[in-house]
C-alpha positions in Angstrom: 0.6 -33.5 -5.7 3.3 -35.0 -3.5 3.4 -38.6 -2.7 1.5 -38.3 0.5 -1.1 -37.0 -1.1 -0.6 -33.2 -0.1 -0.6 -29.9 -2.4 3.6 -29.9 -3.4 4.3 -27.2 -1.0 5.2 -23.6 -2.5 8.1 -21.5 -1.5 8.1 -18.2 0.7 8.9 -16.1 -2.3 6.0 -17.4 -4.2 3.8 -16.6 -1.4 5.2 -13.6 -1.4 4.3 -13.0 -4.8 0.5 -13.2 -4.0 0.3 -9.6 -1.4 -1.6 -7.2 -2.3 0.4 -4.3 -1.1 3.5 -3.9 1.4 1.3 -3.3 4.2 -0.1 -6.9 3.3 3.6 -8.6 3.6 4.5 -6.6 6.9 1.2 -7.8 8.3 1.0 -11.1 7.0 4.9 -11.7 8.4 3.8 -11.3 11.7 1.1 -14.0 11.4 4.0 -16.6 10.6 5.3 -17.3 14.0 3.3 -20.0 15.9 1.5 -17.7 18.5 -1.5 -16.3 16.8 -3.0 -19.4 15.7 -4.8 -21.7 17.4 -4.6 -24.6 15.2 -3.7 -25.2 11.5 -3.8 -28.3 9.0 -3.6 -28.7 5.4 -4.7 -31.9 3.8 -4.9 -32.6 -0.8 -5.1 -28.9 -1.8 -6.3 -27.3 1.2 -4.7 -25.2 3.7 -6.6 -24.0 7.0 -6.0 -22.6 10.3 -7.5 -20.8 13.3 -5.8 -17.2 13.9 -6.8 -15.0 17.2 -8.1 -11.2 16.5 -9.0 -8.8 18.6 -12.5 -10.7 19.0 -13.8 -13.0 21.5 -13.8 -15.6 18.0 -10.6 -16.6 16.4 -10.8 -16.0 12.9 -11.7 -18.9 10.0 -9.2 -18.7 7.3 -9.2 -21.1 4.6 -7.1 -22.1 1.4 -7.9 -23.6 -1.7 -4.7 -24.6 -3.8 -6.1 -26.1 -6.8 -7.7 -22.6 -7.8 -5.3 -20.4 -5.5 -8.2 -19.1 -3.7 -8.8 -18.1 -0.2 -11.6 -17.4 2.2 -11.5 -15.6 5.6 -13.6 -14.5 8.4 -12.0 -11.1 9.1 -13.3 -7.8 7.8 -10.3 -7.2 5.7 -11.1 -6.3 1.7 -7.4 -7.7 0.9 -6.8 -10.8 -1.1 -6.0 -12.7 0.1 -5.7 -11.4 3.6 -2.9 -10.9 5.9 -4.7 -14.3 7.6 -4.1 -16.2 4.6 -1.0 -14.8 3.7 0.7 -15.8 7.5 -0.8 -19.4 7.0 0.7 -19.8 3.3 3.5 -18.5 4.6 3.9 -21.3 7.9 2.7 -23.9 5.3 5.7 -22.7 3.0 7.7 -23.1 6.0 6.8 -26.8 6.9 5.2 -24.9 9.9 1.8 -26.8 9.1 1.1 -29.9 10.2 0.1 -32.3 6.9 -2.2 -34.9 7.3 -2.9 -37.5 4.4 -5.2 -36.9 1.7 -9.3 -37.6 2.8 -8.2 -37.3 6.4 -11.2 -35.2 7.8 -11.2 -31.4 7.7 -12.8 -28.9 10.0 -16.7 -28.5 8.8 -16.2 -24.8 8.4 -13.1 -25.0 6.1 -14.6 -28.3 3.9 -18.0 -26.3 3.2 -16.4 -23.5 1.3 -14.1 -26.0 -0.2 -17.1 -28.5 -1.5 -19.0 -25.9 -2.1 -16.1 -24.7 -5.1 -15.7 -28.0 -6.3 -19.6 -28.1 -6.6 -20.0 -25.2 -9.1 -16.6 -26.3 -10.6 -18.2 -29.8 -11.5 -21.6 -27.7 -12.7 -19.6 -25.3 -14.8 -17.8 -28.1 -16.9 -20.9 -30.3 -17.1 -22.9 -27.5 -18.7 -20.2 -26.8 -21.0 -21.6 -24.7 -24.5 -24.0 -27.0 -24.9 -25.7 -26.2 -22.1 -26.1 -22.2 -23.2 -29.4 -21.2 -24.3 -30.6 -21.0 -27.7 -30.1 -17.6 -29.6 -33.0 -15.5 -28.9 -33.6 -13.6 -32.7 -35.4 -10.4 -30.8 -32.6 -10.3 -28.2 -29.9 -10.3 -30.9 -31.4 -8.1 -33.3 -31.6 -5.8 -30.1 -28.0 -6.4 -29.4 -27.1 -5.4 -32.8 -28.7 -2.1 -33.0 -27.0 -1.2 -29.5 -24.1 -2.0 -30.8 -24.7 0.0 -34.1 -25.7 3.1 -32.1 -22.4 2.7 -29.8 -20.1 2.6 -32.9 -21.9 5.8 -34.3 -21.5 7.9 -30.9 -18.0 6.5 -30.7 -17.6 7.9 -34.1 -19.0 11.3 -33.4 -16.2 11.2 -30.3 -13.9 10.5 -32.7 -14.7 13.3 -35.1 -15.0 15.6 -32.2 -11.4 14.7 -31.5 -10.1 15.2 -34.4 -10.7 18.6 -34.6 -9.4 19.7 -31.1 -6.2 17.7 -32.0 -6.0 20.3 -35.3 -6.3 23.4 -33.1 -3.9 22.5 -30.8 -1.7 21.8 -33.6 -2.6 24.9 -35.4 -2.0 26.9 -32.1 1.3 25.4 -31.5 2.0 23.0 -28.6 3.6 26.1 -26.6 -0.3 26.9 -25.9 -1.0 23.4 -25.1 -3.7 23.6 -22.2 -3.9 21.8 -18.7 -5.4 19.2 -17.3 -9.3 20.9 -16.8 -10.0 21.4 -20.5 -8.1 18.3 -21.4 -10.3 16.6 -18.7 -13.7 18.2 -19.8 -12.8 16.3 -23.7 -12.2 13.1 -21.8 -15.9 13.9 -19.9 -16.9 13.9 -23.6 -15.5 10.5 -24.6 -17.0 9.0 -22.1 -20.4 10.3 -23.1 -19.6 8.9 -26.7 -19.2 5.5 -24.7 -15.1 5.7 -25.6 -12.9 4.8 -22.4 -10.1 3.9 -24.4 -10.2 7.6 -26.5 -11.1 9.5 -22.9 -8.2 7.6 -20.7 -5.8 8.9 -23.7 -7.2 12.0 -23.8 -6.5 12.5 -19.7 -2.8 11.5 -20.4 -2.0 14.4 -23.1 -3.4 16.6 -19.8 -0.4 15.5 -17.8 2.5 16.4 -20.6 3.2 20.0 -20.5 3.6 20.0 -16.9 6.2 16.4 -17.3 9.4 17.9 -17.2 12.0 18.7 -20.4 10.9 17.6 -23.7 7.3 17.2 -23.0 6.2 19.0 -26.4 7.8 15.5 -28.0 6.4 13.1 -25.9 3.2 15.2 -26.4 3.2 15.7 -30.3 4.0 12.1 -30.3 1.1 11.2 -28.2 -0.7 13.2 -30.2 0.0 11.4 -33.4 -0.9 7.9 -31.7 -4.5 9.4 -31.1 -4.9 10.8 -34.6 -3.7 7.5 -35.8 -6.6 5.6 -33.3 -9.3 8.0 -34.5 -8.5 7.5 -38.3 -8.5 3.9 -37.5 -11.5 4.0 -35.9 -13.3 6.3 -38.3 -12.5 3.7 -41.0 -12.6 0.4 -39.4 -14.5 -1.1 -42.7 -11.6 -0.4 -44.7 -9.1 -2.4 -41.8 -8.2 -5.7 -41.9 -9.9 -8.0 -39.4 -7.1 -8.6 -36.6 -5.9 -5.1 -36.6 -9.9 -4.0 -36.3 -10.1 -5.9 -33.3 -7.2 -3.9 -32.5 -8.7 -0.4 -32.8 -11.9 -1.8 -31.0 -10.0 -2.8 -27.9 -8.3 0.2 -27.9 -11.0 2.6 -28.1 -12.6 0.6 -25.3 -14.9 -2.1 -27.1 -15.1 -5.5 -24.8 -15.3 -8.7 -25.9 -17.7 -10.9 -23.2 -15.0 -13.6 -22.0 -17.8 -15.8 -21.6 -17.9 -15.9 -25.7 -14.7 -15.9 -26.0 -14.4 -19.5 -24.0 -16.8 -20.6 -26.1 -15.9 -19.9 -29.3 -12.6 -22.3 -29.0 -9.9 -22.6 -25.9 -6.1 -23.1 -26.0 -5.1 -25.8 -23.5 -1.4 -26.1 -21.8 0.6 -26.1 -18.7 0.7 -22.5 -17.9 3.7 -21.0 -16.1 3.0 -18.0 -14.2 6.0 -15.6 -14.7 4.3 -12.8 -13.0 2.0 -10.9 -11.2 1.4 -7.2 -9.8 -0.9 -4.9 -9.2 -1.5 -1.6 -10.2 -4.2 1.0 -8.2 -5.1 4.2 -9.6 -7.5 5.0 -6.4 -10.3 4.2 -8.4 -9.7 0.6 -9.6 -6.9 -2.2 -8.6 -5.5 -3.7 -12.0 -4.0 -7.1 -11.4 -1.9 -8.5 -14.1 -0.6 -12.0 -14.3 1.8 -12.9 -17.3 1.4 -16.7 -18.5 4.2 -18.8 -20.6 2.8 -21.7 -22.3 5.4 -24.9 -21.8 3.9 -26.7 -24.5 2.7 -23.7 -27.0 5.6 -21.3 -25.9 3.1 -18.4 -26.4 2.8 -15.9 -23.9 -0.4 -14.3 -22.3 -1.7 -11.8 -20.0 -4.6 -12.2 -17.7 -6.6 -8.9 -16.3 -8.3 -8.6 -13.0 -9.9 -5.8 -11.8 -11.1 -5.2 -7.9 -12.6 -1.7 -6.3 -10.5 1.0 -4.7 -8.2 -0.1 -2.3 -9.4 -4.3 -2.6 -7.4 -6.6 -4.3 -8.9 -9.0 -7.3 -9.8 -12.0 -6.0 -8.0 -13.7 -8.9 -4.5 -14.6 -8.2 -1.8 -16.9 -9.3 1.5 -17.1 -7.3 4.5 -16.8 -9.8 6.7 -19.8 -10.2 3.7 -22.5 -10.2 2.0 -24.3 -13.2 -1.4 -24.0 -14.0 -2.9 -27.0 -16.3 -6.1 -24.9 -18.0 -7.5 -23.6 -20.9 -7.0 -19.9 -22.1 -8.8 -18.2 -24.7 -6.8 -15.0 -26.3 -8.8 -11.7 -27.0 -8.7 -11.0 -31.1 -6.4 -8.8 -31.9 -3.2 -8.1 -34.3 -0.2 -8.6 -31.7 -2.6 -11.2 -29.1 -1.6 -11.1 -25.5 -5.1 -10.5 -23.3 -6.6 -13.9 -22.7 -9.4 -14.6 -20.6 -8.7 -17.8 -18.1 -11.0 -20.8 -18.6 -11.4 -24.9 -17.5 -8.2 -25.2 -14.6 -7.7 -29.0 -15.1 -5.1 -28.7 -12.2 -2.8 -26.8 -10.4 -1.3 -24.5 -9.1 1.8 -27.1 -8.6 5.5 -26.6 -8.2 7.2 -27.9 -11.8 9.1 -30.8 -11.6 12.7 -31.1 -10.6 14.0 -32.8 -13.6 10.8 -32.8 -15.5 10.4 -32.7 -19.4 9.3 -29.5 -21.5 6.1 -29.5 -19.9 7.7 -29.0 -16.4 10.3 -26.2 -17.0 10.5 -23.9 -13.8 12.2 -21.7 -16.1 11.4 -20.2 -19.5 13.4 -20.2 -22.8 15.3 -16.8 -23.1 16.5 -14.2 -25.6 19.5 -11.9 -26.4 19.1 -8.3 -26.3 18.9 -7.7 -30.2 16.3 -10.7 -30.4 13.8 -8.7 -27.6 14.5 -5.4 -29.3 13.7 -7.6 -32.5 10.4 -8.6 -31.4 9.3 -5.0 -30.1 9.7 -3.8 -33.7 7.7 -6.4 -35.1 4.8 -6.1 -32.1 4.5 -2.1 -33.2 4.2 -3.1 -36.4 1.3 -5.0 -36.1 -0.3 -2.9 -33.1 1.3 1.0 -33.5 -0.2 1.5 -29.3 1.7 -1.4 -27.8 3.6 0.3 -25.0 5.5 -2.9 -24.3 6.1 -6.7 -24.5 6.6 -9.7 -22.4 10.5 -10.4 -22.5 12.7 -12.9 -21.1 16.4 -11.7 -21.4 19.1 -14.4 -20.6 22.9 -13.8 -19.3 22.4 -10.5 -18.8 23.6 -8.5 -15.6 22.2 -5.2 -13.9 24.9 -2.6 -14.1 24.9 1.2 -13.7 24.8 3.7 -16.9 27.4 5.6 -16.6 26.2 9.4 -16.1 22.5 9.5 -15.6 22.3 7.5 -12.4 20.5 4.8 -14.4 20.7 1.3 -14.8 21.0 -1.1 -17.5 20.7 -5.1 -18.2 23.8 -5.9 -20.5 24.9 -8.7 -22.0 27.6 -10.9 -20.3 29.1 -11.8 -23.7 28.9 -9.2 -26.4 28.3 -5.2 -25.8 24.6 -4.6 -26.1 22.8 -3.9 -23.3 19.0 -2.5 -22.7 18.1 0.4 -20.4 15.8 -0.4 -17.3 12.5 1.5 -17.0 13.4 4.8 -15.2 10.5 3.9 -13.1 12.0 0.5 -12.0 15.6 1.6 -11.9 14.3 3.8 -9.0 12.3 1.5 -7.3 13.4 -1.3 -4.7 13.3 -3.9 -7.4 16.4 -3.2 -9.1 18.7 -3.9 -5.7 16.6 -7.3 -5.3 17.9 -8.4 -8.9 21.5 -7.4 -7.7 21.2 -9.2 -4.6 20.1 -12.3 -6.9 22.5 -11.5 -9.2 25.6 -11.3 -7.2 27.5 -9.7 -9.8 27.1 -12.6 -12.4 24.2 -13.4 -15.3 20.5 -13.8 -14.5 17.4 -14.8 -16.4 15.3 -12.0 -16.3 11.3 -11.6 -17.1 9.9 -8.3 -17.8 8.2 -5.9 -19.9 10.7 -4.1 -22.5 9.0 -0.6 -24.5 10.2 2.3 -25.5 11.2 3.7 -21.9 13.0 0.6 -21.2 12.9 -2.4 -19.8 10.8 -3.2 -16.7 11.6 -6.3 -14.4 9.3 -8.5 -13.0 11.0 -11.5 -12.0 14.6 -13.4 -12.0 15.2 -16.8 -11.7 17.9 -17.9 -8.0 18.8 -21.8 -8.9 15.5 -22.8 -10.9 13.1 -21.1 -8.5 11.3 -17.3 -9.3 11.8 -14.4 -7.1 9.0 -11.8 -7.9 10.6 -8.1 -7.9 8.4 -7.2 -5.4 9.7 -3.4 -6.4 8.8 -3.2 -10.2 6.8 -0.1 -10.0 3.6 -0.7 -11.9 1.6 1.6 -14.5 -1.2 3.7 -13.3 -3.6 4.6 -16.1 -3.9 8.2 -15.8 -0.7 8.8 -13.8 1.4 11.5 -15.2 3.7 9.8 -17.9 7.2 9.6 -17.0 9.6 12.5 -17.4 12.6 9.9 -19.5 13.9 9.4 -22.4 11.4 8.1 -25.2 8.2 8.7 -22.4 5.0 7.1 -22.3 2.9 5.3 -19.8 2.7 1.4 -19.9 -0.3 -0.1 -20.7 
């Protein structure tokens, strides 16, 4: 909160950060020039405006900047809209006139907000104390659901099993297509499976992937077997990698009982966010760095075809709240909780708690830390990395590209995926030539960028291609689809 008693205003490339889609940014750009809007205003943590459509009524659109939320009158399923994104993006601009805090705001706009800060105020009132008592019928009900979902999963499992043996008995050279492999993955669901059925749709996509598919499929393969067998004898696991196994065969655990059973609080930076649409589901990801905890997480929000999640966090800010992480051998998931305050700019000058920019690692240390992440999860496909002095250069040959160390001679590989995309020549245009601070994922393909750091302030790599779950798995060296 700035001295006048406004939101601390954010910059264009963290607005930015928050589109949906290109279309979104094109769209929302034009909305930035004066012309369109009526009026506009932003007082505390609010941001409003008037925009004309093609209506007789100008359109209501609405900010909330405490919870990065957004509200509009249009018909668009975007969020937030291209309304919302061509006021945050005058706002960003200075292009909004500010008005002290409690000055009054337009009825329409100060409903929504009230009414957030309402069921806000209810939500941390109630607190656990407030959930009912344990109904003994209703659990012991839960229970044998539960029972008789682990025992269908297990039939799945065993099922499996046996069409993984006569492939391998057959030889990969008769590896089938996508229909049978997609009738076995019809099968997994019916065992109430996803995680087993959205693997079993990826060996599908293999022997058609280009050269050396029957590696990246025997290998895939061997990752299943290895989940099945896990599965199949959960009892004998140890607790974290059980959890594990559960997750990955599609088991949920209800975030509501995971806030309760204990929360983790800190001043959350957001280091990234992107979406990724498969044409049945948009998966919004948003990767967290704990200033005070220096533990990383990963929040997961999910909208319907073609309609951004309504969660979103724009990368660069700090989020005071409370997380609670999903069990699990190698934790990252984490399911967002209490926001005590934010989103807010860090502090120029500021102590830990403030840092715009997250502490860094060499090449060996990330490469490191992958090793030990498999070891504890074998399925990881990646980890969150920050890489520090590094510079994007060019492999020599393959037409590739590479983040290598300014001092020393390691380097590591960039995703083919985002070495093709736009994203690699916006870290060159940051980079100049020199060392940047890079965050990303790093797996076995290679490393993927998210965002780099231009004098303390993030720049999201709007181009970092994202996974697709079911998308055919990359044709490059090592293979496999990020997850």
């Amino acid at each position: 909160m700035g001295m006048d008693g406004l939101s601390e205003r954010w910059s264009v490339d963290q607005v930015w950060g928050l589109a949906p889609d290109a279309s979104s940014r094109t769209a929302g750009s034009k909305l930035a020039a004066a012309g369109p809007w009526v009026e506009s205003g932003a007082a505390g943590e609010a941001v409003w405006g008037l925009c004309r459509g093609s209506g007789s009524r100008p359109y209501q659109t609405v900010v909330d900047l405490q919870g990065a939320a957004y509200k509009c009158s249009c018909p668009s399923r975007k969020f937030p809209c291209k309304h919302a994104l061509g006021l945050l993006l005058r706002w960003a601009q200075g292009d909004v006139p500010g008005t002290q805090a409690g000055a009054p705001v337009p009825e329409w706009a100060a409903e929504w907000l009230a009414s957030r800060r309402e069921k806000a105020e209810r939500k941390a009132a109630a607190g656990p104390a407030a959930e009912r008592a344990p109904d003994p019928a209703a659990a012991a009900e839960a229970r044998r659901r539960a029972e008789q979902r682990r025992q269908r999963i297990a039939a799945g499992a065993v099922e499996l099993e046996q069409r993984l043996a006569d492939l391998l008995r057959d030889g990969l050279a008769t590896a089938p297509r996508g229909a049978v492999w997609e009738e076995t993955a019809a099968r997994m669901v019916d065992a109430q499976a996803p995680g087993l059925a959205a693997r079993v749709r990826e060996l599908g996509t293999l022997p058609a992937s280009g050269p050396g598919w029957p590696a990246r499929l025997l290998a895939e393969c061997s990752l299943l077997h290895l989940l099945d067998q896990g599965f199949l004898r959960l009892d004998e696991l140890p607790e974290p990698l059980a959890a594990t196994v559960r997750a990955r065969v599609g088991l949920t655990v209800d975030a509501a009982g995971l806030l309760r059973g204990g929360t983790l609080r800190d001043d959350w930076l957001v280091l990234a966010q992107e979406d990724a649409d498969d044409g049945k589901l948009v998966t919004r990801r948003i990767w967290l760095w704990g200033a005070g905890t220096g533990r990383m997480a990963l929040l997961l929000a999910y909208g319907a075809a073609g309609r951004a999640p309504e969660q979103s966090l724009p990368t660069g800010l700090l989020l005071d709240a409370e997380l609670a992480y999903h069990p699990g051998a190698y934790p990252l998931r984490a399911a967002l909780g209490t926001v005590h305050a934010g989103p807010r700019t860090p502090a120029a000058g500021g102590g830990r708690e403030e840092r715009s920019l997250p502490p860094g690692s060499g090449v060996a240390a990330v490469a490191a830390a992958y090793g030990a992440a498999l070891a504890a999860d074998p399925w990881l496909e990646g980890i969150p990395a920050v890489l520090t002095d590094v510079v994007p250069v060019p492999e020599e040959g393959d037409g590739g590209w590479q983040l290598a160390e300014r001092t020393g001679d390691r380097a590591l590989p960039l995703h083919p995926a985002a070495g093709r995309g736009p994203g690699v020549w916006q870290l060159l245009a940051v980079s100049g030539g020199g060392p940047v601070t890079v965050f990303g994922e790093f797996g076995h393909a290679g490393f993927r960028p998210l965002t780099t750091w231009s004098a303390g302030t993030a720049v999201p790599l709007t181009g970092a291609v994202a996974a697709v779950a079911g998308a055919p798995i990359a044709a490059a060296k090592g293979g496999g689809a990020w997850r």
